[in-house]
Each structure stands twice: as C-alpha cells, then as structure tokens.
C-alpha positions in Angstrom: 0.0 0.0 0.0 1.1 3.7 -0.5 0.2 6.7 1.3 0.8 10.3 0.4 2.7 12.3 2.4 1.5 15.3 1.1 -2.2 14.4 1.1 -2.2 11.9 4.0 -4.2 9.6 2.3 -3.8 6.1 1.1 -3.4 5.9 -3.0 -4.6 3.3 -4.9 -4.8 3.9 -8.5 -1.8 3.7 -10.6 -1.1 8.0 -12.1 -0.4 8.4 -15.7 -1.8 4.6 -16.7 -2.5 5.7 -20.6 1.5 6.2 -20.6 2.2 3.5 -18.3 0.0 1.0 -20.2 1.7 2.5 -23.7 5.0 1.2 -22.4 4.3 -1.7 -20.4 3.4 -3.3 -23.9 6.8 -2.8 -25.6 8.2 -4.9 -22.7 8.1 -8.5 -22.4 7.0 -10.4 -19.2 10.1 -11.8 -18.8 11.9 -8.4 -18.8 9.6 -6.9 -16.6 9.5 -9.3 -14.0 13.3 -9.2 -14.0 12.5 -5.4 -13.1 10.1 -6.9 -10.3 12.7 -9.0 -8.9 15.5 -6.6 -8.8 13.4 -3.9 -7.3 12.6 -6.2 -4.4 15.9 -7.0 -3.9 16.8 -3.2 -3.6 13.7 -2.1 -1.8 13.9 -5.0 0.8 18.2 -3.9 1.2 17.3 -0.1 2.1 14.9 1.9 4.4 14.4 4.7 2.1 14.6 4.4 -1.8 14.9 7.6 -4.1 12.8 6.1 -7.4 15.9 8.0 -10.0 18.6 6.6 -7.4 17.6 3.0 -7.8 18.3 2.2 -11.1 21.4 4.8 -11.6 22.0 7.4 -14.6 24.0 4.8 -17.1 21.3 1.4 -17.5 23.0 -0.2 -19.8 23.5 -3.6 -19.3 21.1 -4.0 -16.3 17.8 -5.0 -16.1 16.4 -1.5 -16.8 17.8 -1.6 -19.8 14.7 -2.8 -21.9 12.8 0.1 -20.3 14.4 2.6 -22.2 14.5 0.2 -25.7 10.4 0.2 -24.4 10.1 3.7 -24.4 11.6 4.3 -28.1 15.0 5.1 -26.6 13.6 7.8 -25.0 15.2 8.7 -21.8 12.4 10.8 -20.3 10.2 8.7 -21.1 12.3 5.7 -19.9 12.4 7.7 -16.1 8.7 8.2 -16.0 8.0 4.5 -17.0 10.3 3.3 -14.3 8.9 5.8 -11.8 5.8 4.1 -12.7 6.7 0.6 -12.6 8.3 1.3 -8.7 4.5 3.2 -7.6 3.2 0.2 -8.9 5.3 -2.5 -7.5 4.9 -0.8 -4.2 1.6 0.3 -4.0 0.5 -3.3 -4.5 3.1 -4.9 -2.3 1.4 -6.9 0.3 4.3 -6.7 3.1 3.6 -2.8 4.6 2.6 0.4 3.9 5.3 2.5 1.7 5.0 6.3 2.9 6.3 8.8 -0.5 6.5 12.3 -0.9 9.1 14.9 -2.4 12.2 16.2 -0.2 15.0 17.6 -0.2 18.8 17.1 0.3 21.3 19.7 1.9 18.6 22.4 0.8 18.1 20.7 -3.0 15.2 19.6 -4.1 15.1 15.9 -5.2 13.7 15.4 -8.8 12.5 12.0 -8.2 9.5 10.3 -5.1 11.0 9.1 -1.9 9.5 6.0 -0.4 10.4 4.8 3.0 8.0 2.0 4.7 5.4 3.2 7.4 5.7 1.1 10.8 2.3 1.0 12.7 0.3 3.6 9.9 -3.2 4.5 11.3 -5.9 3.3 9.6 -6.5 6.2 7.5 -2.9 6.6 6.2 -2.0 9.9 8.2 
C-alpha cells in the first residue's frame, strides 16, 4: 500500500496509466519481471529508496535496460515509466505500507519520489 505524504491519504490507483500501459506493452514479461525482482531486492536492502537513485544514470546492461529500448529510446520517457513501474510495484506490495513524498537534500530539491516503509500507519494513512 502507498500513502501520500502530502495528502495523507492512502493511494490506490496507478497516475499516468494511458503512458504507463503505452510502455508496459513494448516490454516483455520476462523483462519486466526481471525489473520486479530486482526492485525487491533493492527495496527490501534499504529503508528509504529515491525512485531515479535505484536504477542509476547509465542502464546499460542491467535490467532497466529494456525500459528505455520500451520507451523508443527515449530517456524521459524511460524515467517516468520506471517511476511508474516502482509506484506500482509498491503500491501493490502486500508486506507494509510505503510512505512517498518529495524532499530535499542539503537544501536541494530531489527530482524524483521518496519512499520509506510506514511502521504501525493509522488506519486512515496519516
């Protein structure tokens, strides 16, 4: 489950699906759930996960890679689509409740979500 920071409330539809379906059909199942399984791996190693930290600036060679080739090797595009695939994974993850917002570090803002799991959320999010 997710909940807004900003809003306090629990979200549970998927933003920007027209673009996240678009994409999600350029990339094979076996690709994506390669991109399933890594994220798990990373999101179960850290407490808090910056979405454009994960996968790095350079994907080639990883399993993000086909995310870009899915986007028409475009590397906007390719960002948003993986932002997309991590509210996804998360919001539907069945182990906790993922807190996100948008924060800063040393006085910058960070261009990409933050998501950091909730222990003991109230029932209404926040």
């Amino acid at each position: 489950m997710l909940c807004s920071i900003n809003s306090g409330k629990y979200v549970k539809t998927l933003p920007h699906k027209k673009n996240y379906d678009k994409w999600h059909k350029h990339l094979s199942d076996e690709d994506y759930a390669k991109i399933i399984d890594e994220l798990g791996k990373r999101i179960d190693s850290q407490e808090i996960n910056t979405a454009g930290w994960i996968p790095g600036h350079d994907w080639t060679g990883t399993v993000f890679e086909p995310i870009y080739y899915a986007c028409g090797r475009n590397e906007r595009q390719a960002g948003m689509f993986f932002g997309l695939i991590l509210f996804n994974y998360l919001m539907h993850r069945p182990d906790g409740v993922w807190g996100f917002g948008r924060f800063e570090k040393d006085g910058v803002p960070i261009e990409s979500t933050t998501y950091f799991e909730i222990k003991n959320p109230p029932s209404d999010c926040l």
